[in-house]
DSSP file (Angstrom, degrees, kcal/mol; ACC not computed):
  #  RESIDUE AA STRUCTURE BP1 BP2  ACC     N-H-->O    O-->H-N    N-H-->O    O-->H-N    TCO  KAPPA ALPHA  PHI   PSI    X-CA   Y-CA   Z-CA
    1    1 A X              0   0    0      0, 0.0     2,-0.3     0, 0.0    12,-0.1   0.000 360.0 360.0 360.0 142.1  -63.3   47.7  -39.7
    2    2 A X        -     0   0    0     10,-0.2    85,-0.0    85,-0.0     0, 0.0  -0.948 360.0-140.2-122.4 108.5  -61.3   49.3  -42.0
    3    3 A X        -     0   0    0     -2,-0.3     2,-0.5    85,-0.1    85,-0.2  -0.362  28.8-145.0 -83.7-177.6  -62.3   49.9  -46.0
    4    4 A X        -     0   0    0     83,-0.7     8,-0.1     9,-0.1    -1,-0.1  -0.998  13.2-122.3-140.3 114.2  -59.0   49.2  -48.6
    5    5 A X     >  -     0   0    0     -2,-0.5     4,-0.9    83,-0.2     5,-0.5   0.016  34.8-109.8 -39.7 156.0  -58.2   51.0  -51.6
    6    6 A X  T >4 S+     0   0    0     83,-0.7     3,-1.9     1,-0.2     4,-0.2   0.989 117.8  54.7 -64.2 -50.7  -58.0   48.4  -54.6
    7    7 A X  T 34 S+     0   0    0      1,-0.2    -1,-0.2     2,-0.1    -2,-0.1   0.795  85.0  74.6 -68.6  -4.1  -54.3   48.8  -54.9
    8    8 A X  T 34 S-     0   0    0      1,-0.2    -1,-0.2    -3,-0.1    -2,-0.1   0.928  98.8-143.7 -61.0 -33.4  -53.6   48.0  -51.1
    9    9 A X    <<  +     0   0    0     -3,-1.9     2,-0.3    -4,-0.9    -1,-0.2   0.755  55.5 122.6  92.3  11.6  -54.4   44.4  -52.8
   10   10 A X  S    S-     0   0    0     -5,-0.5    -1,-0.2    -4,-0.2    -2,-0.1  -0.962  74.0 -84.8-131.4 136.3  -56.0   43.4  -49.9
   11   11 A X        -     0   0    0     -2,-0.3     3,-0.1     1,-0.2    -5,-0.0   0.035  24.7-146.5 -48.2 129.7  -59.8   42.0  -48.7
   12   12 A X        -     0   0    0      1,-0.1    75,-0.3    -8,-0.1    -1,-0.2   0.468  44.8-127.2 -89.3 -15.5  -61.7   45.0  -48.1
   13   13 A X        -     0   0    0     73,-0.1     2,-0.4   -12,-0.1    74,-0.3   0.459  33.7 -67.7  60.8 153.5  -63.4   42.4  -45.0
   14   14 A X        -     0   0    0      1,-0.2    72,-0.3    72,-0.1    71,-0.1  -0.514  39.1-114.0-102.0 140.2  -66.9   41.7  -44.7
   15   15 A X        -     0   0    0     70,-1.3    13,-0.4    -2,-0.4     2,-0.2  -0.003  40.1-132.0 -54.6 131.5  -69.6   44.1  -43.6
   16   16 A X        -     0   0    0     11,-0.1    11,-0.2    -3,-0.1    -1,-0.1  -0.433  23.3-101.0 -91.3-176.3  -70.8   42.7  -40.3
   17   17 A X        -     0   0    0      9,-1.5     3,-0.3    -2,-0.2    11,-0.2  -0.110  37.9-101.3 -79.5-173.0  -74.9   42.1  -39.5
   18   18 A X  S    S+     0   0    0      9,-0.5     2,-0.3     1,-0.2    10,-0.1   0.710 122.4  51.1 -99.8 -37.4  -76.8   44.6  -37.4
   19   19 A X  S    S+     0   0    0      8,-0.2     2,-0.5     2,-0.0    -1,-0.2  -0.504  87.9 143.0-105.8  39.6  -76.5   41.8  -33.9
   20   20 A X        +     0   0    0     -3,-0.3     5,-0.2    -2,-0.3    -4,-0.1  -0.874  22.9 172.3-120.6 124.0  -72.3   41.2  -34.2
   21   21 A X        -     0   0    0     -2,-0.5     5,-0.1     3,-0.2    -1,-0.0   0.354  49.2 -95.0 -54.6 169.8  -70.2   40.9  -31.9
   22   22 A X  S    S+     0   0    0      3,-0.1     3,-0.1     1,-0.0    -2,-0.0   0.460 127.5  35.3 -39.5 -30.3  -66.5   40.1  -30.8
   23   23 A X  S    S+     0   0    0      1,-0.1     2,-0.3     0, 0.0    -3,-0.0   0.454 122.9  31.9-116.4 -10.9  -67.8   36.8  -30.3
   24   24 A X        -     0   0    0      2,-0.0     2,-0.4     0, 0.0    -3,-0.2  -0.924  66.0-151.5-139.0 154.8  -70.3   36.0  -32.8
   25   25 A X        -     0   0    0     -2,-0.3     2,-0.3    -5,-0.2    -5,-0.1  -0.956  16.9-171.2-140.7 143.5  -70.3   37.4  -36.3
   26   26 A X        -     0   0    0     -2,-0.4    -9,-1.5    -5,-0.1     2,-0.2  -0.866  17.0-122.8-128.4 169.9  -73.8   38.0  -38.4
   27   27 A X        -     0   0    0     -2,-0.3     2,-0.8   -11,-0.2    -9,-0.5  -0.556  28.7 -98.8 -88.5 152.0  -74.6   38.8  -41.7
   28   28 A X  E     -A   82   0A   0     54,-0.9    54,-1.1   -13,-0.4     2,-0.5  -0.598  53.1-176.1 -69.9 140.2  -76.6   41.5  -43.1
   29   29 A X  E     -A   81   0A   0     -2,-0.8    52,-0.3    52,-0.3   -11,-0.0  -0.918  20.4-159.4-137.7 126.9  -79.8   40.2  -43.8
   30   30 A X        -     0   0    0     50,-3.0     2,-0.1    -2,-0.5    48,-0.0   0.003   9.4-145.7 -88.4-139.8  -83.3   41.2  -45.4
   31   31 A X        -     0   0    0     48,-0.1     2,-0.2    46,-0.0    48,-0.2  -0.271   8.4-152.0 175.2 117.8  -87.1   39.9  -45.2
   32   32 A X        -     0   0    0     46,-1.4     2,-0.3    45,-0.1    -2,-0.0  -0.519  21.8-160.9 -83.5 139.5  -89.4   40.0  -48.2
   33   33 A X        +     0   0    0     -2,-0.2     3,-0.1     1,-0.1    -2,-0.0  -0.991  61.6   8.3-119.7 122.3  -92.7   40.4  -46.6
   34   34 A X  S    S+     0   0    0     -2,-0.3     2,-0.3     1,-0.1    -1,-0.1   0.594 107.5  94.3 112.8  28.1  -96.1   39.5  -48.7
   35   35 A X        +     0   0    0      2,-0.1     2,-0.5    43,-0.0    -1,-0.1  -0.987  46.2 176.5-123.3 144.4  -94.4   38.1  -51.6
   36   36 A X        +     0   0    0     -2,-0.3     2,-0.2    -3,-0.1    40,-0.1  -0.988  44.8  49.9-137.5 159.1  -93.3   34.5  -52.8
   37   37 A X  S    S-     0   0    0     38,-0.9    36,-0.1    -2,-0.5    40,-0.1  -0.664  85.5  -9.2 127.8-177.0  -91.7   33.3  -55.9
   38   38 A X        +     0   0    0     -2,-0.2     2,-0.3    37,-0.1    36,-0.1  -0.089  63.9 154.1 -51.8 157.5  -88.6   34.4  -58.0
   39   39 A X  E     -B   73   0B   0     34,-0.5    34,-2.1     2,-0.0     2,-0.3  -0.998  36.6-130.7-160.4 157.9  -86.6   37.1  -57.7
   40   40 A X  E     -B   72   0B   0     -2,-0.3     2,-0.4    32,-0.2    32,-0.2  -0.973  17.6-161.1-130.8 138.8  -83.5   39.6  -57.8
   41   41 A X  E     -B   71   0B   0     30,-1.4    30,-1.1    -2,-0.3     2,-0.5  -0.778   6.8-168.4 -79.5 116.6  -82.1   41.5  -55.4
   42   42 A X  E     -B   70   0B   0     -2,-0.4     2,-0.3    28,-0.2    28,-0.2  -0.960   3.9-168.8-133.3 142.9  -79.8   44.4  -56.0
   43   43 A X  E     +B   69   0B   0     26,-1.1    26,-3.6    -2,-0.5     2,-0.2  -0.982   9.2 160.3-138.4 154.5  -77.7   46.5  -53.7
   44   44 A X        -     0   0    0     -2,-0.3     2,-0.9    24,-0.2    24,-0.1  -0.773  38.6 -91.6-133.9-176.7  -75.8   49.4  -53.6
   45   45 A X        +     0   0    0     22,-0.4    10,-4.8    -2,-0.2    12,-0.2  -0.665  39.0 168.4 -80.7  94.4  -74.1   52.2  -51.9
   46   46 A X  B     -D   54   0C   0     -2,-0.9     8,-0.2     8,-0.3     6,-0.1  -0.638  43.0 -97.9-106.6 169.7  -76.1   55.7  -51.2
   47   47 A X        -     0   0    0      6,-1.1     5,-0.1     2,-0.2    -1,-0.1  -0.019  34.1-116.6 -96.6 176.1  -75.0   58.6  -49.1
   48   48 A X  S    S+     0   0    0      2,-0.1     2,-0.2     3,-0.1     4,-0.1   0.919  93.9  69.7 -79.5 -53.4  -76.5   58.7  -45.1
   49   49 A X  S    S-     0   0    0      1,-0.3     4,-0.3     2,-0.1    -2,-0.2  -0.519  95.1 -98.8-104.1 116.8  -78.5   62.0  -45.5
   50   50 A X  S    S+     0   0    0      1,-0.3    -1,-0.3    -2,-0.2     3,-0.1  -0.011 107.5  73.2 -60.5-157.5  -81.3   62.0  -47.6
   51   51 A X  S    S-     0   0    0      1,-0.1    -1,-0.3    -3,-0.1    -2,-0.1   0.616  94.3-142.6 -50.1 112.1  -81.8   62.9  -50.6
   52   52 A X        -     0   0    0     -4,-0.1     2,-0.3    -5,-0.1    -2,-0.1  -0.122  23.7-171.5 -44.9 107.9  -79.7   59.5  -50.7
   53   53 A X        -     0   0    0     -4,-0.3    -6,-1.1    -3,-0.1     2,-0.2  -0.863  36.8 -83.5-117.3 156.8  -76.9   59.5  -53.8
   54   54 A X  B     -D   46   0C   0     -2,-0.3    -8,-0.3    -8,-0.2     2,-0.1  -0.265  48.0-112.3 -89.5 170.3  -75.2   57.2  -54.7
   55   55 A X        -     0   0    0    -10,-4.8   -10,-0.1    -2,-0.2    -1,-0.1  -0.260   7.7-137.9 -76.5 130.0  -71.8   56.4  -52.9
   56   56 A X  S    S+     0   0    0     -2,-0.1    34,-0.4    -3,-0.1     2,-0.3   0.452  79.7  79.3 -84.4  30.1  -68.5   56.8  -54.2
   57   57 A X  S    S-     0   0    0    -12,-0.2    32,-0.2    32,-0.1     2,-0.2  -0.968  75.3-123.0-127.9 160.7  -67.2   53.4  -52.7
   58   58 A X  E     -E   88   0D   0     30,-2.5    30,-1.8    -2,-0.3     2,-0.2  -0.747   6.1-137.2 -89.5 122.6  -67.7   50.3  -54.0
   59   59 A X  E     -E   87   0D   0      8,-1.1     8,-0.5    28,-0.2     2,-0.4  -0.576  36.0-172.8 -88.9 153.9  -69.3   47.2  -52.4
   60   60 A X  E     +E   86   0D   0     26,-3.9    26,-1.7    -2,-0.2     2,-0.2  -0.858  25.2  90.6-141.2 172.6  -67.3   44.0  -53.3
   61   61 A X  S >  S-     0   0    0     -2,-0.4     3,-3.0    24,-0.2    24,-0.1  -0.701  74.9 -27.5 127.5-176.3  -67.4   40.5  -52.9
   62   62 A X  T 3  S+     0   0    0      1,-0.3    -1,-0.2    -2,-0.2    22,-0.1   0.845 132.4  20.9 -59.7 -73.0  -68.7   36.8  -54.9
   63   63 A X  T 3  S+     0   0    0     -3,-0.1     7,-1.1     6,-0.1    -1,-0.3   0.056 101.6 105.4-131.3  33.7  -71.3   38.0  -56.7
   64   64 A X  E <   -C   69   0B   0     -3,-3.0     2,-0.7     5,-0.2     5,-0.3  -0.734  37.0-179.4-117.3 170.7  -70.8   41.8  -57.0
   65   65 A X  E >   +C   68   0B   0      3,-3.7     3,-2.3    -2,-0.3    -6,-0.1  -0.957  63.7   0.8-160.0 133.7  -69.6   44.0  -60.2
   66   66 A X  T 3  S-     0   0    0     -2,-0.7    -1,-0.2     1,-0.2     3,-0.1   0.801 134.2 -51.1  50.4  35.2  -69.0   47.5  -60.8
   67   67 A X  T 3  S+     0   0    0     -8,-0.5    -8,-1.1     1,-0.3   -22,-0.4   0.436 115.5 104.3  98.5  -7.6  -69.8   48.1  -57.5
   68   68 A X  E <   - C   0  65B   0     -3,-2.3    -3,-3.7   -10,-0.1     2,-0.5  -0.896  56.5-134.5-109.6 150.8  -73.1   46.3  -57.2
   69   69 A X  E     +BC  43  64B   0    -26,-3.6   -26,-1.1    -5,-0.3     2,-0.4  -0.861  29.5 165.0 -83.1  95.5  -74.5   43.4  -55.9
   70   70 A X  E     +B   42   0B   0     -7,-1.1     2,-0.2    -2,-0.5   -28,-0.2  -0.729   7.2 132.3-124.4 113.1  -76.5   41.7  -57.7
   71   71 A X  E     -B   41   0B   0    -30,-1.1   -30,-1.4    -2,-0.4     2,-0.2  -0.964  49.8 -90.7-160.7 165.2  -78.0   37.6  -57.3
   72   72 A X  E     -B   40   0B   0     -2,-0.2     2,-0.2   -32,-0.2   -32,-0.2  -0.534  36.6-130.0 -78.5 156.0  -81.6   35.5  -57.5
   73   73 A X  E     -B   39   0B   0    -34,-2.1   -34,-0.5    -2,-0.2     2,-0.2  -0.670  23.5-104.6 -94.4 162.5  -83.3   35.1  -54.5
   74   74 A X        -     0   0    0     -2,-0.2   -37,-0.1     3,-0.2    -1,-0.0  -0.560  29.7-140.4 -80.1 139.5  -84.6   31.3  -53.4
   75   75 A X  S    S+     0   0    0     -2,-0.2   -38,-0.9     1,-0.1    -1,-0.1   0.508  92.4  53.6 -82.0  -7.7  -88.1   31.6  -54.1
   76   76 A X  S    S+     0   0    0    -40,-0.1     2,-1.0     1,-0.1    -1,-0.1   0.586  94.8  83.0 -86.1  -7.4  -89.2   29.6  -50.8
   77   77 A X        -     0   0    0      1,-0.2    -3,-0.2   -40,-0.1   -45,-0.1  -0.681  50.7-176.8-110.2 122.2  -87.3   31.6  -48.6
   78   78 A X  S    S+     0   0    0     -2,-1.0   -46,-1.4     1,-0.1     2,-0.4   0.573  76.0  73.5 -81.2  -1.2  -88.5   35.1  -47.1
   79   79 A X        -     0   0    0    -48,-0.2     2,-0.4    -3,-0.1   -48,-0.1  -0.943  61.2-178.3-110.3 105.5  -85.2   35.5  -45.4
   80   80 A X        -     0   0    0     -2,-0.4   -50,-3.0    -3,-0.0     2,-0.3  -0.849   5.3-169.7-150.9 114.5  -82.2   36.3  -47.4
   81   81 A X  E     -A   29   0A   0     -2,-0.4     2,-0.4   -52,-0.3   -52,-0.3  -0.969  10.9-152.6-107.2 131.5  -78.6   36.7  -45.8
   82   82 A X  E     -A   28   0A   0    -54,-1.1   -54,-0.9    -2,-0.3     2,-0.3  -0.945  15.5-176.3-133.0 119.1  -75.6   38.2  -47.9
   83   83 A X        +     0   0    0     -2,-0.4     3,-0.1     1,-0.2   -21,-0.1  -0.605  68.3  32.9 -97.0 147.9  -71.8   36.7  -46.5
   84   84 A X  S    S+     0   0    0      1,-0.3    -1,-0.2    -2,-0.3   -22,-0.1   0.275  80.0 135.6  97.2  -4.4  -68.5   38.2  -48.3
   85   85 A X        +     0   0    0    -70,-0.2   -70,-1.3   -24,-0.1    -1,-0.3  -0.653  27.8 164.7 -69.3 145.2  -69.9   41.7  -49.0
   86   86 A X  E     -E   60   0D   0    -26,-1.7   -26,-3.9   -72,-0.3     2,-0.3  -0.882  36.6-105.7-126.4 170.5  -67.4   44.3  -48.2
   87   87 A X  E     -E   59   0D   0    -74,-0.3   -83,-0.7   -75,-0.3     2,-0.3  -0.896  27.0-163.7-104.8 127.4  -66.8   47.9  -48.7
   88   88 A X  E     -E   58   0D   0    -30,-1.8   -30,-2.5    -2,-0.3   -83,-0.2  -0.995  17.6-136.0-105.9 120.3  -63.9   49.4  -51.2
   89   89 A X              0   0    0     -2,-0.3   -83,-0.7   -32,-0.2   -32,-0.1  -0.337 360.0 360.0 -36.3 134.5  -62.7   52.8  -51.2
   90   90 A X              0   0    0    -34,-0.4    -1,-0.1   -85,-0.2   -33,-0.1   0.216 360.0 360.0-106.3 360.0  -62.3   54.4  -55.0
């Protein structure tokens, strides 16, 4: 995987899951434990090393904006998978 400046003009491709393959592609995925109901979810970018800052690339994709991702969560569901994310170089 490769990230892509914005001007290369081209899809930055999507972060694969933690269990993906050659053959099988996953998502990243969480699980809310000991809560149910509404919700929002936000992610970003932070460095590897604590103390964890935040990253100067951008995550992209459907429902993200200035570099965040941002959407509600289903309130039945404790398992929450996010397709189309990728990473853009600034």
């Amino acid at each position: 995987m490769r990230f892509r400046y914005k001007c290369e003009g081209r899809s930055a491709g999507s972060i694969p899951g933690e269990r993906s393959t050659d053959t099988t592609k996953t998502h990243p995925t969480i699980k809310i434990n000991g809560y149910t109901g509404p919700g929002t979810v936000r992610i970003s970018l932070v460095t590897k090393d604590p103390p964890h800052r935040p990253h100067p690339h951008e995550l992209v994709g459907k429902d993200c904006r200035d570099g965040f991702y941002e959407a509600e969560l289903c309130p039945d569901r404790c398992i929450h998978s996010f397709q189309n994310l990728g990473i853009q170089c600034v």
